[in-house]
BABA-306313 format. One line per 4 residues: number of its first residue (from 1); their letters; for each residue y, z negated, x negated of N, C-alpha, C, O. Coordinates in steps of 0.1 Angstrom, whole numbers, plus 2048, in hexadecimal, padded with zeros to 3 digits. Layout:
<rs>
NUM	A	Y/Z/X/Y/Z/X/Y/Z/X/Y/Z/X; ...
</rs>
This chain:
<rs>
1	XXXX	5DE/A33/4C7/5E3/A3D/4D1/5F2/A3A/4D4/5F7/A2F/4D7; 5F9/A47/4D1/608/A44/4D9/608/A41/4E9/601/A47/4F2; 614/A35/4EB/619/A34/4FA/628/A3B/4F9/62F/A3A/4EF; 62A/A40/504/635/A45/507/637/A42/515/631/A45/51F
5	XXXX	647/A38/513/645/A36/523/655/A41/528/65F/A3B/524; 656/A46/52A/662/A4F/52F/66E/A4C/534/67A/A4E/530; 669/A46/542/66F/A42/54C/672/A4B/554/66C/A55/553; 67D/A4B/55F/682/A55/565/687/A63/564/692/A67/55F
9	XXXX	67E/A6B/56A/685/A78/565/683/A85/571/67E/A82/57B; 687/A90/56F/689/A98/57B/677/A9B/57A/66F/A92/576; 673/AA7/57E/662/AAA/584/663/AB3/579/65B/AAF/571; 66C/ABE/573/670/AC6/569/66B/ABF/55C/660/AC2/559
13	XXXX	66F/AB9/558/672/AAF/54D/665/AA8/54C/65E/AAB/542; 660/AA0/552/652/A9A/554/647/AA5/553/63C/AA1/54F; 648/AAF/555/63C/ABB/552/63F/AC0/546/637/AC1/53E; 64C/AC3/543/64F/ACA/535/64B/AC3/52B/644/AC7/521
17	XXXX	650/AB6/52C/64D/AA9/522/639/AA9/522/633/AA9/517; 634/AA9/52C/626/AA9/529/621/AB3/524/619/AB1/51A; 624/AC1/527/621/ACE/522/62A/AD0/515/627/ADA/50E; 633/AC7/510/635/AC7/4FF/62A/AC3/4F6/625/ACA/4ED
21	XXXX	628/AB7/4FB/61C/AAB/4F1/614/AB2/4F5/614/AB9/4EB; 60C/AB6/4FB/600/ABF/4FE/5FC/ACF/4F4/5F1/AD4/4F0; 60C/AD5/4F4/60B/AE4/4ED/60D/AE0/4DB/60B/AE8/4D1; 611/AD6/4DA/615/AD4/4CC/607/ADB/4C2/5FC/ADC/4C7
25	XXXX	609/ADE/4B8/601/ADF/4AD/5F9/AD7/4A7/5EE/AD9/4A2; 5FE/ACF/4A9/5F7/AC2/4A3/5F4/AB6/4B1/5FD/AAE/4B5; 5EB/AB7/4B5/5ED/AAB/4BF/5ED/A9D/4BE/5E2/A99/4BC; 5F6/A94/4C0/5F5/A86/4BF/5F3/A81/4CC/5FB/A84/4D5
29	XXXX	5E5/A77/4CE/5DD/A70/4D6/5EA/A64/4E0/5F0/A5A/4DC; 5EA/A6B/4EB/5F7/A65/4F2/5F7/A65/504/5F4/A6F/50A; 5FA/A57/509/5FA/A53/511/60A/A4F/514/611/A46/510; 60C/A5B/51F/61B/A58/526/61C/A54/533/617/A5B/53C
33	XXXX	623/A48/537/627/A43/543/632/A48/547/63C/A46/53F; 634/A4F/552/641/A50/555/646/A50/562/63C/A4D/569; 650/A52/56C/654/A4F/579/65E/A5B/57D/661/A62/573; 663/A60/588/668/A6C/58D/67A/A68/594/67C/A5D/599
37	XXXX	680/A6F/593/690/A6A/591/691/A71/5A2/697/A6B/5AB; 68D/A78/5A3/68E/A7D/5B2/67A/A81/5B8/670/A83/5B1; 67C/A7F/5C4/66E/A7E/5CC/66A/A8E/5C9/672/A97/5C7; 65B/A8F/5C9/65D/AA1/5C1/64D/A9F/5C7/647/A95/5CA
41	XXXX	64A/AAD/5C7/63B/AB4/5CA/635/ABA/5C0/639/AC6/5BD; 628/AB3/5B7/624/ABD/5AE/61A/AC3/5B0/612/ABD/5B7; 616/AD0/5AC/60B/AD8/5B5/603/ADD/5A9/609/ADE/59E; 5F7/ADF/5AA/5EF/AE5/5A2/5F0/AF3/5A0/5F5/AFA/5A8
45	XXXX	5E9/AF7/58E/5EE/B07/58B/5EC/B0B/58C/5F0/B15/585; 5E1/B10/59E/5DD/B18/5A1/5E3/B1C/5B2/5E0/B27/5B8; 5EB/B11/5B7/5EC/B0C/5C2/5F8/B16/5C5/602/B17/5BE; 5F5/B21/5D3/5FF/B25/5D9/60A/B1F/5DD/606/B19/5E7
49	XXXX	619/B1B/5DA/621/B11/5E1/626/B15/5ED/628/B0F/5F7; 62B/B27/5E7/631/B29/5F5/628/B26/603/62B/B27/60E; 61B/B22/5FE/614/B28/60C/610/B16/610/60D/B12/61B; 611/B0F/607/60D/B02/60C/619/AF8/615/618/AF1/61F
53	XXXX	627/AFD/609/62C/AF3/613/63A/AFE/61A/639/B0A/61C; 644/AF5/61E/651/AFA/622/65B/AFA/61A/662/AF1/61D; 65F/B01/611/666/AFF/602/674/AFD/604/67B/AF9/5FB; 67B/B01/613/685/B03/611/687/AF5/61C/693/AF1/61E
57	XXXX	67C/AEE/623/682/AE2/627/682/AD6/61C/68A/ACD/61C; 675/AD9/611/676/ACC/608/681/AD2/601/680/ACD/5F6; 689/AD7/600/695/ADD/5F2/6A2/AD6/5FF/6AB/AD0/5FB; 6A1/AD8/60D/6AC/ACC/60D/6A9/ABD/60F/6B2/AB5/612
61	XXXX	6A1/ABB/60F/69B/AAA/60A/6A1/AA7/5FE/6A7/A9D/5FA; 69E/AB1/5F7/6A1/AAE/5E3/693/AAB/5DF/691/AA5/5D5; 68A/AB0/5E7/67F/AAE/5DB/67A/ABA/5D3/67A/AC6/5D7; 677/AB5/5C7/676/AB9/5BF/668/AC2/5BE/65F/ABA/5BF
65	XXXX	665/ACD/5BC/657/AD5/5BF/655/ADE/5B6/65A/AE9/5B7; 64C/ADC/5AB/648/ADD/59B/639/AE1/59A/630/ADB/5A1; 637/AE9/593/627/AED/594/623/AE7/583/629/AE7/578; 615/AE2/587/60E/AD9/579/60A/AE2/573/60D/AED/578
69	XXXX	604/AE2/567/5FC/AEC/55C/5F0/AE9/562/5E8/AF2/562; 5EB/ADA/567/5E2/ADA/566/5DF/ADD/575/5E8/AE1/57D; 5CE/ADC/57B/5CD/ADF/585/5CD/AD7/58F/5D4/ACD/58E; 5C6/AD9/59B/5C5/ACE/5A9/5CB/AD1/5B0/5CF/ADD/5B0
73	XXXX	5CE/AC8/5BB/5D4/AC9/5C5/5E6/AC1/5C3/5EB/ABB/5B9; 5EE/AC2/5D4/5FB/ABE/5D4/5F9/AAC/5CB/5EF/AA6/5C7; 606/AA9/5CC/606/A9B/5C7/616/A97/5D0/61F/A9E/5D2; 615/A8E/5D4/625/A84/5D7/627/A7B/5CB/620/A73/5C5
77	XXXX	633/A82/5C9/635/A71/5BC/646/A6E/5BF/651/A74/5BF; 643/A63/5C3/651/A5B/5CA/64F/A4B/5C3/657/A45/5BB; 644/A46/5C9/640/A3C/5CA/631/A39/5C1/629/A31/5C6; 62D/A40/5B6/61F/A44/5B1/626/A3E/5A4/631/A3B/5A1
81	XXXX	616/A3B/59E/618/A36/590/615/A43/589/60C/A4A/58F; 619/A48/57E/618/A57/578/610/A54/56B/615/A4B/563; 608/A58/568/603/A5E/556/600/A67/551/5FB/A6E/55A; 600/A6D/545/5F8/A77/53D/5F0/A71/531/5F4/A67/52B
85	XXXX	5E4/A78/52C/5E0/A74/525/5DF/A7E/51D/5D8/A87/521; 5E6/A80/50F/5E1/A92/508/5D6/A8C/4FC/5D8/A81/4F7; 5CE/A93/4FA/5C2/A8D/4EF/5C1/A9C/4EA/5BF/AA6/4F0; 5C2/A99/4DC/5BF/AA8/4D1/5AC/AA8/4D5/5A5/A9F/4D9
89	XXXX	5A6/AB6/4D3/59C/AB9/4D3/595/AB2/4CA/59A/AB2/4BE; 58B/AAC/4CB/57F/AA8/4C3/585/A9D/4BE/582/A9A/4B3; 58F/A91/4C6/591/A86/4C3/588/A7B/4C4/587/A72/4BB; 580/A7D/4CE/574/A73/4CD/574/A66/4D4/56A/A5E/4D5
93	XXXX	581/A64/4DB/57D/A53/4E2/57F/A56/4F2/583/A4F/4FB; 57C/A65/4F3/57A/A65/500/56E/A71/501/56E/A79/4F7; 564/A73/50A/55B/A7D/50E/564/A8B/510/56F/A8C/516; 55C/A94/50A/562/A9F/509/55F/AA9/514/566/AB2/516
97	XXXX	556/AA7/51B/554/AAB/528/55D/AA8/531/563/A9D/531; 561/AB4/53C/56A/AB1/547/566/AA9/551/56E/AA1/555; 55D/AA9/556/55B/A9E/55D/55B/A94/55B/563/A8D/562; 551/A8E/54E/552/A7F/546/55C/A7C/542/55F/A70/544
101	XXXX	567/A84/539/575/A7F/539/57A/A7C/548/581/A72/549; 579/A81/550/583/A7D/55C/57C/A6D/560/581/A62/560; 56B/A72/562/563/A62/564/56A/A53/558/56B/A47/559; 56D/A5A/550/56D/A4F/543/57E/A47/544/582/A3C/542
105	XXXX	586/A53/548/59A/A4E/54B/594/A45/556/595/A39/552; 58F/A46/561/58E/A49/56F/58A/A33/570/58E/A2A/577; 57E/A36/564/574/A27/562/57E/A22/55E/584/A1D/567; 585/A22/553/58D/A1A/54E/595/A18/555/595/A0B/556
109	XXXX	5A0/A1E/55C/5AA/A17/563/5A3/A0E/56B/5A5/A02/56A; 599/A13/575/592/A0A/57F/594/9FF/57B/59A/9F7/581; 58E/9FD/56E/58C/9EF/564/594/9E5/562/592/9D9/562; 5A2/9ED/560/5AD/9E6/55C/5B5/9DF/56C/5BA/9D4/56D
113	XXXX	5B4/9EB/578/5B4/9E9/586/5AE/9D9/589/5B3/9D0/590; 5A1/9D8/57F/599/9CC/58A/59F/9C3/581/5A2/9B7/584; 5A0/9C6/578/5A5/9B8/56F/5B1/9B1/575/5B2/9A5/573; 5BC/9B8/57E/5C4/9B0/585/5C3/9AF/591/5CE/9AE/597
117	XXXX	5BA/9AE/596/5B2/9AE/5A3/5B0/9B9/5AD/5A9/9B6/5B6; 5B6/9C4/5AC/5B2/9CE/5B1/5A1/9D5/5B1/599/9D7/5A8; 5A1/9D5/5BE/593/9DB/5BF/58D/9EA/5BD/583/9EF/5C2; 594/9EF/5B6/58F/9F9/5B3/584/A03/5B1/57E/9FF/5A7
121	XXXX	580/A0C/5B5/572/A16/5AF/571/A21/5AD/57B/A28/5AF; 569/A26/5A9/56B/A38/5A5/562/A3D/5AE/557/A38/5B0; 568/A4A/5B5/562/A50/5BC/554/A56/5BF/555/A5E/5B6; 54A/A58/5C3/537/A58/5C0/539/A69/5CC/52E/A6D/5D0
125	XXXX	544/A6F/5D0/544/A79/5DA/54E/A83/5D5/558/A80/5CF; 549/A91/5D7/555/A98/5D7/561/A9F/5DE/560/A9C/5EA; 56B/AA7/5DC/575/AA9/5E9/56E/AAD/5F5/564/AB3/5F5; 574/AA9/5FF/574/AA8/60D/578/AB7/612/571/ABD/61A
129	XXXX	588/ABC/60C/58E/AC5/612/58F/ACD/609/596/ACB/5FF; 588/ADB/60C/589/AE5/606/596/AF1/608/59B/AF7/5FF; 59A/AF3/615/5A4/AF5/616/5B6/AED/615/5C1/AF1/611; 5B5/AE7/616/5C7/ADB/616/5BE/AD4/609/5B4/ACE/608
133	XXXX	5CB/ADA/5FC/5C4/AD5/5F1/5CF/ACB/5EE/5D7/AD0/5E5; 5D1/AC1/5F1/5D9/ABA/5F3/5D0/AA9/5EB/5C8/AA2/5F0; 5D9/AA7/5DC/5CE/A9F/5D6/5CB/A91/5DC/5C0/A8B/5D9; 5D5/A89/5E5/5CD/A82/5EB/5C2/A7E/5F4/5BC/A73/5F5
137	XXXX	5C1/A8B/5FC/5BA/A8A/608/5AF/A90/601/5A7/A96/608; 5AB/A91/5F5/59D/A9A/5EE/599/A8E/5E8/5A3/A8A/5E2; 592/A89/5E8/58D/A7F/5DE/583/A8A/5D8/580/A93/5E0; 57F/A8A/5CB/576/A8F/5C0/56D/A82/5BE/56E/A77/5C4
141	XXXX	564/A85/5B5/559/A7B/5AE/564/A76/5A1/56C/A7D/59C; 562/A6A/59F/56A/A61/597/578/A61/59A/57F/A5C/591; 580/A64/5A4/58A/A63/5AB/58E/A56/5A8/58A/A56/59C; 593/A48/5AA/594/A3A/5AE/598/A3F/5B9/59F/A4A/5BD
145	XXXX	593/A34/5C0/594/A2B/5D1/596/A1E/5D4/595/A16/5CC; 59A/A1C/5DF/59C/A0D/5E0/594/A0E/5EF/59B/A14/5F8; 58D/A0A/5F1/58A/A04/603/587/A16/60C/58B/A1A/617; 57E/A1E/604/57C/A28/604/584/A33/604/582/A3D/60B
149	XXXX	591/A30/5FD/59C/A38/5FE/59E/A3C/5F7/598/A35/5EE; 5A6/A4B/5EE/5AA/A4F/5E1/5B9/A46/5E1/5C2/A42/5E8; 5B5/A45/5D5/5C6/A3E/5CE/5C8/A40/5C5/5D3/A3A/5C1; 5C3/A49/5BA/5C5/A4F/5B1/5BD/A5E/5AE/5B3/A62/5B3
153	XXXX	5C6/A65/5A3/5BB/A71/5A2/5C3/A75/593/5CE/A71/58F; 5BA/A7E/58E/5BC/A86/57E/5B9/A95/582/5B3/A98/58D; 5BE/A9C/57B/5C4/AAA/579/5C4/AB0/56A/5CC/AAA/563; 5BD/ABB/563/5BA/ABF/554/5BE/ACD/552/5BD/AD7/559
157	XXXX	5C3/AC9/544/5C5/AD9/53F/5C0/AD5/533/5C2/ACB/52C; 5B9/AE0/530/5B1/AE1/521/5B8/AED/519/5BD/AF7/51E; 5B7/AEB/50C/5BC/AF4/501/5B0/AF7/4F8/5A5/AF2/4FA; 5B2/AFF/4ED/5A9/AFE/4E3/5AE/AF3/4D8/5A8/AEF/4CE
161	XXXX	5B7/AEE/4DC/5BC/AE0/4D3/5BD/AD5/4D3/5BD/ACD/4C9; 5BF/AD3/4E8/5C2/AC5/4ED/5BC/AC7/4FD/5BA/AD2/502; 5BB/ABC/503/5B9/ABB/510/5CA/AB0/518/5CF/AA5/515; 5CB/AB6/51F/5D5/AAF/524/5D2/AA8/536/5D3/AB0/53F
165	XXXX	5CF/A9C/53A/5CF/A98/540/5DA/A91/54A/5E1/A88/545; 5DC/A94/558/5E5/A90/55C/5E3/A88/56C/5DF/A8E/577; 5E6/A7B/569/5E1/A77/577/5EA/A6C/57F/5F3/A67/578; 5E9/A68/588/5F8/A61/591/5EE/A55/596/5E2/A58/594
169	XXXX	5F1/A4B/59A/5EC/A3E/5A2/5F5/A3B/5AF/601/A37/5AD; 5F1/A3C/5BA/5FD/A3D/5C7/603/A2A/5C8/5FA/A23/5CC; 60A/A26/5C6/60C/A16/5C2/613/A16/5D4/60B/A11/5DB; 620/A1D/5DA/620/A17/5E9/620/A23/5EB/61F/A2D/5E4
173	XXXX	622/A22/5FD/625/A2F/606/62D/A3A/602/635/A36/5F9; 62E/A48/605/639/A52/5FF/641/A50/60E/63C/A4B/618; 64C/A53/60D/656/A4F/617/656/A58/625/656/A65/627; 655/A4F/62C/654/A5A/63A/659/A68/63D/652/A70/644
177	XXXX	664/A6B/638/66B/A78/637/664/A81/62B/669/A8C/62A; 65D/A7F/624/65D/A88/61A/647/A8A/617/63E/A8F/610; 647/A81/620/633/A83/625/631/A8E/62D/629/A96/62A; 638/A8F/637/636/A98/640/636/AA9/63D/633/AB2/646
181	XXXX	63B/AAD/62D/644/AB9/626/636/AB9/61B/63A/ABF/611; 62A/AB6/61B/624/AB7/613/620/AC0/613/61E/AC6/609; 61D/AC4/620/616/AD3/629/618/AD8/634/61A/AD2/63E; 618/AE7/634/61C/AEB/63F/610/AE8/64C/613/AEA/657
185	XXXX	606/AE4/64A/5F9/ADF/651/5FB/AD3/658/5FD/ACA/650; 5FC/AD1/668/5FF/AC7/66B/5F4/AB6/66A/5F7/AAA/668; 5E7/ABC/66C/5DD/AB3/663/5E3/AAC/65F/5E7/AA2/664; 5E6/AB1/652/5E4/AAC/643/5ED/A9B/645/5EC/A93/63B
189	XXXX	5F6/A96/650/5FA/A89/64F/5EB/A7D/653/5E9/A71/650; 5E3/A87/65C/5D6/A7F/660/5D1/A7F/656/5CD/A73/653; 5CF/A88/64D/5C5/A88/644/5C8/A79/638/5C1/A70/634; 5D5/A7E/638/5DA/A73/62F/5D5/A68/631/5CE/A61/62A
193	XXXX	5DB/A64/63E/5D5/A52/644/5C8/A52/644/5C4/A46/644; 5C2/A56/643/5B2/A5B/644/5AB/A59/635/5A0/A53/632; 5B1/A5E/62E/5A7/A64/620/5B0/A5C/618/5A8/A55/611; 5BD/A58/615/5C4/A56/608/5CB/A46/60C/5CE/A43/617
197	XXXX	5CD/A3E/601/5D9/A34/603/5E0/A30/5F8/5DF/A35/5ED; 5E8/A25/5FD/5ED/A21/5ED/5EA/A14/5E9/5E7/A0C/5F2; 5EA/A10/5DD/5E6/A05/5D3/5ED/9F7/5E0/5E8/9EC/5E1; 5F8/9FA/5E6/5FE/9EC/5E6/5F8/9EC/5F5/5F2/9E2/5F8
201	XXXX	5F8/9F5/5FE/5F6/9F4/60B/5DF/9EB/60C/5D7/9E7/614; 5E0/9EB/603/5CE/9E8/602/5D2/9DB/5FE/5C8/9D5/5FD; 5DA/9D3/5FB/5DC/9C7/5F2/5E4/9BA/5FA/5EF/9BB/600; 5DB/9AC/5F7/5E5/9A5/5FF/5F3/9A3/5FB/5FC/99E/602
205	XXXX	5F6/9A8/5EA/601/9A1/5E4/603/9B1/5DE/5FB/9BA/5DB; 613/9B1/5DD/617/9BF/5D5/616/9BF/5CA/614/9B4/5C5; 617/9C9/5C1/612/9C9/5B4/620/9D1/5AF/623/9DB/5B5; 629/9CC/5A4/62F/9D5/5A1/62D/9E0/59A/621/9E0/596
209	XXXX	632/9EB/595/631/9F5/58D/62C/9F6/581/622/9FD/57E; 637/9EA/577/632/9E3/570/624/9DE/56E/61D/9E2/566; 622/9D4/575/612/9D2/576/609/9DC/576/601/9DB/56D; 608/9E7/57C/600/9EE/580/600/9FA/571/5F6/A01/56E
213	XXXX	60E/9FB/56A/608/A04/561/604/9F9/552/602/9FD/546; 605/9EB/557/602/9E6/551/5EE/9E6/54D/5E8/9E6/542; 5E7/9E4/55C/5DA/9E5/55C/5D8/9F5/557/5CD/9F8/552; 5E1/9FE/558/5D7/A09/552/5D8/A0D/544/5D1/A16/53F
217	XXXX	5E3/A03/53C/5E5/A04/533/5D8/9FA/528/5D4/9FB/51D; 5D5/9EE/534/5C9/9E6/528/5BD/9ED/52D/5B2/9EB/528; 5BF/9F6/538/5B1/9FC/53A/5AD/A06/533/5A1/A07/52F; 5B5/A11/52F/5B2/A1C/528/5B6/A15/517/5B4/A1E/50E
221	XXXX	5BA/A0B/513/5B8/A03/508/5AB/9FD/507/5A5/9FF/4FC; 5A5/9F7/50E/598/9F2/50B/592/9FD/50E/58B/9FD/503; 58E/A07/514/584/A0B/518/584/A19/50C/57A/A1F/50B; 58D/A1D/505/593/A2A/4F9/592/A22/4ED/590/A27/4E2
225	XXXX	592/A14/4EF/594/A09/4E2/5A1/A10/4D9/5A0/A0F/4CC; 5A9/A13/4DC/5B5/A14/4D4/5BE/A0E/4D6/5BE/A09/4E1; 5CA/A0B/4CE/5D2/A00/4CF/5DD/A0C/4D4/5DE/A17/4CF; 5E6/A07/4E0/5F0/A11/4E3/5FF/A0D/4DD/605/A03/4E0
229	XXXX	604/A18/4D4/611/A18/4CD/61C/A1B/4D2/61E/A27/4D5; 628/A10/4D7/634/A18/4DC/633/A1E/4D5/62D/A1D/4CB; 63F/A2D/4DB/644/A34/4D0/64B/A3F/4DA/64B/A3D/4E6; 652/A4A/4D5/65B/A55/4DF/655/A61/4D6/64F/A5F/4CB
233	XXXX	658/A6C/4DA/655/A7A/4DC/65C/A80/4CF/667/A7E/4CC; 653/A87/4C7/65F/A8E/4B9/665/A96/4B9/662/A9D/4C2; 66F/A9C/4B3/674/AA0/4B4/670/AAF/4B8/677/AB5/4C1; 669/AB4/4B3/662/AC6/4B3/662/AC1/4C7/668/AC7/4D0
237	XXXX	65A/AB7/4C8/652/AB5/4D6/664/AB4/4E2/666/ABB/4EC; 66A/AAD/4DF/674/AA9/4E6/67E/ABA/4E3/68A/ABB/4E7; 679/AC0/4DE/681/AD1/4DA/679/AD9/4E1/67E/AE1/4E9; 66D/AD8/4DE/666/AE1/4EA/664/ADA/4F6/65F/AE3/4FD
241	XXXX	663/ACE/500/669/ACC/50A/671/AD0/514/66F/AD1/520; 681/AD2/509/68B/AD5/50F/688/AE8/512/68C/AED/51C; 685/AEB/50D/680/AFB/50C/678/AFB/51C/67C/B00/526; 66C/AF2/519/668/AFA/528/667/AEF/534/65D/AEE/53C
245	XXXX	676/AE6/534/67E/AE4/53C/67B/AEF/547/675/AEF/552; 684/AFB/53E/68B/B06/545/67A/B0E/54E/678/B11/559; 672/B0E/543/66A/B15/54C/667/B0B/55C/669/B11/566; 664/B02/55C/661/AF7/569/66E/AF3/570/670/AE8/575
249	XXXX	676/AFB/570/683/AFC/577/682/B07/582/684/B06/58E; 67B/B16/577/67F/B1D/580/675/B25/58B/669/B22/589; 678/B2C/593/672/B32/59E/667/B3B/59A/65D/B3B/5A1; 667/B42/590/65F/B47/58B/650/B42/588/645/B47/588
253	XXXX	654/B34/583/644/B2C/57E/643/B28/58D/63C/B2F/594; 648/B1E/593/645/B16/59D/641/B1E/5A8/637/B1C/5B0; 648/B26/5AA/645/B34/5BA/63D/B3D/5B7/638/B45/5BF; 639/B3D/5A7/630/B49/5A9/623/B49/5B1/61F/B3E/5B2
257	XX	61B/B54/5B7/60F/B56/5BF/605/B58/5BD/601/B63/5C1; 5F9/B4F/5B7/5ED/B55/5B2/5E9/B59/5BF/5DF/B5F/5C1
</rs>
């Protein structure tokens, strides 16, 4: 399996780059780490934005507010550990079913979680909140948890070629200024403290970044049995990237209103 680790990049760029490797022709079996250059809101493809949050208070924060291909609820990524996983159809080292693929990412990381002492589990309940779809405060079945809390979650888009999976791990707090902009619903900061946390606030000792995409890297290695290959994006892939850049830029994809 290819690794791709990215690094920092705008919310634009991090969706374009996964919606490249995913549309390609040919799909190559690929696991991308990556991290966000400004604090940003990603929302699922089905998710009203205008109506969820305040667009024109998070745009003078500077955060960044980008709609996924795939589905779910909001996400904070400031402080989150980020992945995608794209797998060509009928690859075979993962369950092809949607649920059991999410159960099977979901086991594995857990796995790689406990191996450095995190207590981790996968969720046995499903969302809470049918209204405020907001991906922390929903835990799903196979969710991870820590101390009955969500701390991670996955999000899918299927093709007739590939499935593209995309899922975040909350590692610390999102910053007081930019939690409160998640929703226009004033709840939703209870809900948070309530329903969701992050990897370090559960732990006597902090865990760096590193570490942490370290365990999900031997977890979905042992548990896929494949060996993960550095490697960077090809050239066709890093060409159509920059292409729909432009679409996750503009107002048209991200504001539109199902």
């Amino acid at each position: 399996m290819r690794l791709l680790k990215t690094g920092f990049k705008s919310a634009y760029v991090n969706m374009a780059m996964d919606e490249s490797v995913f549309r390609q022709l040919l799909v190559v079996p690929t696991l991308r780490l990556y991290q966000w250059s400004r604090p940003a809101f990603s929302f699922g493809y089905f998710q009203k934005i205008n109506e969820i949050i305040d667009i024109s208070a998070c745009q003078k924060r500077k955060i960044e507010l980008v709609r996924r291909i795939t589905g779910g609820g909001t996400v904070i990524h400031s402080r989150d550990v980020t992945f995608s996983l794209t797998i060509p159809k009928g690859w075979g080292y993962l369950p092809d079913g949607i649920s059991s693929a999410h159960q099977a990412i979901s086991e594995y990381i857990v796995n790689g979680l406990n191996k450095i002492g995190v207590e981790a589990y996968c969720s046995k309940i499903s969302a809470i909140s049918k209204k405020l779809n907001i991906c922390l405060i929903n835990p799903v079945k196979y969710d991870v948890m820590i101390n009955g809390k969500k701390v991670m979650g996955i999000a899918q888009r299927r093709s007739k070629n590939a499935t593209l999976y995309q899922g975040y791990l909350a590692l610390d707090s999102p910053s007081e200024i930019i939690q409160p902009l998640i929703s226009r619903e004033p709840k939703v900061a209870r809900l948070l403290a309530n329903n969701s946390t992050e990897l370090n606030s559960q732990l006597t000792h902090s865990l760096s970044r590193n570490q942490v995409e370290k365990a999900i890297l031997i977890g979905l290695k042992d548990g896929i049995g494949q060996d993960m290959i550095p490697s960077e994006l090809s050239t066709n892939e890093t060409k159509s990237a920059f292409e729909l850049e432009k679409k996750y830029r503009s107002n048209q994809w991200n504001f539109r209103d199902y």
